[in-house]
Structures are given as structure tokens and as C-alpha cells.
Kinemage of the C-alpha trace (Angstrom):
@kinemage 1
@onewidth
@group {chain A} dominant
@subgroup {mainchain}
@vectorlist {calphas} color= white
{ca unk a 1} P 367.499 24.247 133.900
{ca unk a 2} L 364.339 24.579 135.744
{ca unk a 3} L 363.154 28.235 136.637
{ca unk a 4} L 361.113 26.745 139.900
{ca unk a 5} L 364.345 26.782 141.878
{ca unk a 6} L 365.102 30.089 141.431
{ca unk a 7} L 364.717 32.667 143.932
{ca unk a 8} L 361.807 35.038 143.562
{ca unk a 9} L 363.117 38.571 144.497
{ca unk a 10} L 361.139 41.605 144.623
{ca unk a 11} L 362.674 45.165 143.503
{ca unk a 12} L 362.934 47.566 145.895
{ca unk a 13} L 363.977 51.505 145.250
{ca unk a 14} L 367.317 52.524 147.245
{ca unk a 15} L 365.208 55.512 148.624
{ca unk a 16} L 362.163 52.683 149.868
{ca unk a 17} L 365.088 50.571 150.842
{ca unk a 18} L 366.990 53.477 153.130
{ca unk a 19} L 362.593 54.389 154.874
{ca unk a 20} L 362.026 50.577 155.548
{ca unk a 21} L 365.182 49.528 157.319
{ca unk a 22} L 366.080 53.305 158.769
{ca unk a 23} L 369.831 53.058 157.535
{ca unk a 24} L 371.906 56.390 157.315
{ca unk a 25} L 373.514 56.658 154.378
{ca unk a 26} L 376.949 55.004 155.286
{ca unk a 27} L 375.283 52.128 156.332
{ca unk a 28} L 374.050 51.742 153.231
{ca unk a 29} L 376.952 52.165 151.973
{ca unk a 30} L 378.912 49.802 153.852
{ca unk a 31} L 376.083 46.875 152.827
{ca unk a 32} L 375.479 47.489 149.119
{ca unk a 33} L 379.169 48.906 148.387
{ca unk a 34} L 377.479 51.682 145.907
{ca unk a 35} L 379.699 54.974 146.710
{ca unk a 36} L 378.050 57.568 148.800
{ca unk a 37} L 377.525 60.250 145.903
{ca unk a 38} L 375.801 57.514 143.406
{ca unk a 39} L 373.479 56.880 146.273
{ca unk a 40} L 372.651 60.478 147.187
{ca unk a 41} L 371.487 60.377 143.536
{ca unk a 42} L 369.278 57.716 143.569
{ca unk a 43} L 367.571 58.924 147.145
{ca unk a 44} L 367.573 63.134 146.162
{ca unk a 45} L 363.793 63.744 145.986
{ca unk a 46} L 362.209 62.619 142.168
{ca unk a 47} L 361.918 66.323 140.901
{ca unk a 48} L 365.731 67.658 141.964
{ca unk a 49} L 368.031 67.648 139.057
{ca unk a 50} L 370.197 65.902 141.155
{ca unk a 51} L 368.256 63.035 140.563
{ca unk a 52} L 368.641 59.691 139.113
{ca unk a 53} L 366.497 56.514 138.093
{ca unk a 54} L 368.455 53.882 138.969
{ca unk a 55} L 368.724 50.435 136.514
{ca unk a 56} L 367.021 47.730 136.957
{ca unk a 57} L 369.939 45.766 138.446
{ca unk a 58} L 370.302 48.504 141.203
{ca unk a 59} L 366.779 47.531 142.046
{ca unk a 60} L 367.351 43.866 142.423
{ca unk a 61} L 370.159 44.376 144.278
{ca unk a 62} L 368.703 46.407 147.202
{ca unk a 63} L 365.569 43.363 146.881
{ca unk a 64} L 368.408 41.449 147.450
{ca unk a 65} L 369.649 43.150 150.457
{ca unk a 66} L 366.238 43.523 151.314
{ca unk a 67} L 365.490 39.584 151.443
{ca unk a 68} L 368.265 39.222 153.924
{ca unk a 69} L 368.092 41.870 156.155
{ca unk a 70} L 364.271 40.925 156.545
{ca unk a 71} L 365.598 37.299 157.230
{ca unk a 72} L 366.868 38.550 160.945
């Protein structure tokens, strides 16, 4: 299979995600169906020990999401 067709996606952080489209955390919730307390780790500030790195897949997701929010 040819890797031209697929779709090129960039990663995006949940907390960069949450700044550029100005989404409150349920509505975040509501489009990437993460629960609410996962997400308030992944968007806590970077030196709380409440935070989290999330995986790599996380990130593609919210690229995802990302992609077609920016297509409206």
C-alpha cells in the first residue's frame, strides 16, 4: 500500500488543543470522549504533580480533532 494517500496529521498537546479552539473542559470532553479527570491531567500546568505526559496516540488524536474542527 502506498503511504502518499495517507493523511498527514500534525500532533497537537490537549492543553494547545483546549488555548487554540477556547473549549471548556466538557466540551472537550464531549468531542474526544477522554473522561474529565484524565484530561485535567494532561492540561494541569507541566511542573504540578498532578501532571501527566500524555502518549503519543493522545496526541494524534487531538491533531485529529484538530484537522476537523479547523475544517469549519
Amino acid at each position: 500500500m502506498s503511504n502518499k494517500h495517507l493523511l498527514k496529521v500534525k500532533r497537537i498537546h490537549p492543553k494547545e488543543f483546549k488555548l487554540k479552539h477556547g473549549l471548556s473542559l466538557s466540551e472537550i470532553h464531549e468531542l474526544s470522549d477522554y473522561p474529565p479527570e484524565t484530561l485535567k491531567h494532561w492540561l494541569a500546568d507541566e511542573y504540578s504533580s498532578r501532571y501527566q505526559q500524555p502518549k503519543e496516540s493522545v496526541l494524534n488524536h487531538f491533531g485529529l480533532l484538530d484537522l476537523y474542527l479547523s475544517a469549519f
